[in-house]
N, C-alpha and C positions, 0 to 999 in steps of 0.2 A: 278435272283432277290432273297432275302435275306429276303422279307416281308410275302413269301407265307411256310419259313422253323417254326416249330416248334421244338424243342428239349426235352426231360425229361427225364430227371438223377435220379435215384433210388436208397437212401441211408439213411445211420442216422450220417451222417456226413459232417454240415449243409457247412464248410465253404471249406472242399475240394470238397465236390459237385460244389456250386457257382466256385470255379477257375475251376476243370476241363470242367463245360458247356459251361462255357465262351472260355475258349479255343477253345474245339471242333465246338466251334457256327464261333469263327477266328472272335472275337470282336475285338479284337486290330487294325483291318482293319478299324475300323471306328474310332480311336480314333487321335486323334491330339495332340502332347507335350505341347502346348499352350493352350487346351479348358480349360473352365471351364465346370465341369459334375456334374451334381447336382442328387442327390438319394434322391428318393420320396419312403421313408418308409409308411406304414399303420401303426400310433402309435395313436390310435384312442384315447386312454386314458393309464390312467398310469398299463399298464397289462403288465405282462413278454409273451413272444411269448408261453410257455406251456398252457395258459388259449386258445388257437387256436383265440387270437383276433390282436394281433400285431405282426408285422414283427420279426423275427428272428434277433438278434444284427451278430450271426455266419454268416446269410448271405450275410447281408449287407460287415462284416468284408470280407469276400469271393471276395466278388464286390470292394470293397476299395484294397485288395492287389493285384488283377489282375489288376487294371488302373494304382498303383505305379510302377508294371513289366512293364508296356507297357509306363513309362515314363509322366504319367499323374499327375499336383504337386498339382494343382487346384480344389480339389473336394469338395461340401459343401450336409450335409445331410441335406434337408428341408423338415419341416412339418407343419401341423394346425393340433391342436386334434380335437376332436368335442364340440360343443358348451357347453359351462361348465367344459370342462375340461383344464388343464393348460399344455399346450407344455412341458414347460421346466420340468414340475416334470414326463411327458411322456416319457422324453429323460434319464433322472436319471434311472427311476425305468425300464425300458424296455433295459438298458445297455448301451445306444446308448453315454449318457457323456464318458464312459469309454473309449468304441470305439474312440470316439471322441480325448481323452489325448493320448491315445494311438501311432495312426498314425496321429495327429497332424490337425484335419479337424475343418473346422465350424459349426456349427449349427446353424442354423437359422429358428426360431420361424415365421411361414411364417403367424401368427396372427398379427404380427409385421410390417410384408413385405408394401412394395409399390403397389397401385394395378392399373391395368391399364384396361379402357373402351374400350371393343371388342365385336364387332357385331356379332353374328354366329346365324345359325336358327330360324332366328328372332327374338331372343331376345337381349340385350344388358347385357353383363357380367362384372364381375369386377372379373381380373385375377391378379395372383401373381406374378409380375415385374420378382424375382429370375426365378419364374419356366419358362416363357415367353421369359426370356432372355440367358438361359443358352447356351452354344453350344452344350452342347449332354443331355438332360435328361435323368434319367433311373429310367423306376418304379418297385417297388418292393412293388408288393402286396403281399395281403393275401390271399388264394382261402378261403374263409368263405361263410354261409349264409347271408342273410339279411331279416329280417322283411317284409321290403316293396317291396323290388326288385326281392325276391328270392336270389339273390346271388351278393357276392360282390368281385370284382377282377380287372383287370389291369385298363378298364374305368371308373369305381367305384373311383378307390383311388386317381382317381388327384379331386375329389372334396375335396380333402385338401390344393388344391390350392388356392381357393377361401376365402375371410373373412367371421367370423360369421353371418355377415347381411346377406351375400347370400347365406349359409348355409340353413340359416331358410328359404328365399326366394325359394331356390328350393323344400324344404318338402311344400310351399304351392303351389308351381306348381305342385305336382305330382310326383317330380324327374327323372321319365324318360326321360323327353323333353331337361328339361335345363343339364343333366347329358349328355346326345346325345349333344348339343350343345359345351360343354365345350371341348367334344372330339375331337370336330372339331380343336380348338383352341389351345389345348397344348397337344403337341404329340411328348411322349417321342419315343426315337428310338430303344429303348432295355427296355424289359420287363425282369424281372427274376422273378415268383411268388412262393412265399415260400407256398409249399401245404407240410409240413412238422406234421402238427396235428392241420389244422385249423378248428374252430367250423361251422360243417356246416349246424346247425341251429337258429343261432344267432349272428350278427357280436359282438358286443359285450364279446363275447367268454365261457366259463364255461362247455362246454362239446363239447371240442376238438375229433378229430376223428382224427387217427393215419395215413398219408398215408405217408407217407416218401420216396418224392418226391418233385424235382423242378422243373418248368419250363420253358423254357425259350423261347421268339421270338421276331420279330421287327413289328408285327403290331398288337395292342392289341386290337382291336375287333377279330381280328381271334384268341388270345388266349382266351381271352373271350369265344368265342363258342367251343373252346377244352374243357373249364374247367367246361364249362355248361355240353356239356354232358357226363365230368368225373362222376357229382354229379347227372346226371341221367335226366339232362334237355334237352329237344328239344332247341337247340340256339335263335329258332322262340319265344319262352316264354320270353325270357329274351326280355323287350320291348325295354329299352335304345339301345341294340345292334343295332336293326333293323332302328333305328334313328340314331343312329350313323353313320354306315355304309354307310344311305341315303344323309348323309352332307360328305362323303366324308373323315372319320375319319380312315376307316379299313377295312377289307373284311369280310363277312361270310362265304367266299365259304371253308368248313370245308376241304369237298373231295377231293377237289382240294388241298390241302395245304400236304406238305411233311414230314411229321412226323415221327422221330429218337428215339429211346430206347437206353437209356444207362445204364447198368445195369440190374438185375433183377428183373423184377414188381411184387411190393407191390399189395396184392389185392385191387380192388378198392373199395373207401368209399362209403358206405351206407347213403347218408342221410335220417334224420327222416321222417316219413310220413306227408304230408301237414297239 
């Protein structure tokens, strides 16, 4: 099984990292000529990937020309920034239009998307049609901090899946419940997390920390709990994990899970003190 591998490539060279992991990961195994695969960047606001708050454009590029090899014609980059910030000037100033002209993709402003009512942990969601309907998702977070959560990463980032209303709606639940829930619900099958100088004490970014490194795996709570205790966390702290996993979303079992070096390790990042 394929859900219990993790991988991590160790470089400063964001976009033949992304093709060589992808390779040696043998994604193209799961790819179809005919899918559509949709990339769920972290483009929280209009920040270039060096502030450590949004996705790398090289990775994603990385990810975009491994699916073209493997004969994939279909691919669309979808996002929602965060509430008050505007998608489209997220995609300008973060690279992602260029990308976009470049090899010829859509972009789709998933503030815009269609959304559709799903049940999971008892609550009732409103999900993004694109993300929901894709044939293969693939997310591509950001290993950062977060304010509220401690940390933000592969389950973190599809809450960009979601419109503004239930944006806000989750920070008054708490977020860890309905973030647990949404996991349940939209579950990409290839993570790749850009941990390449993400800020790991403030998703927002402004004092990125150098690790120059990717990740990559198919079931994103269990990279979740890698990259918690990259940053020094017990994976038990991080509470959406522990919910998540309990709806069925992903594994924790860290130990158990078979973990690959590629290249030479970067020492590991120091997050701030609490």
């Amino acid at each position: 099984m394929k859900s219990g591998r993790i991988l991590v490539i160790h470089g400063d060279r964001p976009k033949e990292m992304a093709l060589r992991l992808l390779d040696e990961a043998r994604v193209g195994s799961l790819l179809g000529r005919g899918a559509r695969v949709v990339l769920k960047p972290n483009l929280l606001a209009a920040k270039e990937a060096s502030t450590g708050a949004t996705t790398s454009p090289e990775v994603a590029e990385g990810v975009v020309e491994f699916l073209k090899r493997c004969g994939v014609k279909d691919i669309v980059i979808a996002e929602s920034s965060s509430v008050g910030c505007d998608t489209r000037k997220a995609f300008r100033v973060c690279g992602y239009e260029r990308l976009a002209r470049k090899h010829r993709l859509a972009l789709v402003d998933l503030k815009r998307d269609r959304f559709l009512k799903i049940e999971a942990g008892g609550l009732e969601l409103q999900v993004s049609r694109t993300a929901l309907e894709a044939d293969l998702l693939i997310d591509l977070p950001v290993l950062k901090g977060h304010c509220q959560t401690r940390m933000s990463c592969a389950v973190k980032n599809l809450k960009g899946c979601i419109p503004d209303a239930e944006k806000r709606r989750f920070h008054r639940l708490g977020l860890h419940r309905p973030i647990a829930a949404l996991a349940a619900v939209v579950k990409p099958r290839i993570v790749v997390v850009d941990a390449l100088c993400g800020d790991l004490s403030f998703e927002e970014g402004g004092t990125p920390v150098r690790m120059d490194r990717l990740i990559l795996g198919f079931d994103p709570v269990l990279v979740d709990c890698y990259a918690a205790a990259l940053m020094g966390y017990d994976p038990g702290e991080i509470q959406y994990l522990g919910l998540a996993s309990e709806l069925g979303a992903g594994s924790m079992d860290l130990q158990g899970a078979r973990i690959r070096q590629i290249g030479r390790p970067a020492p590991l990042p120091q997050r701030p003190p609490s």
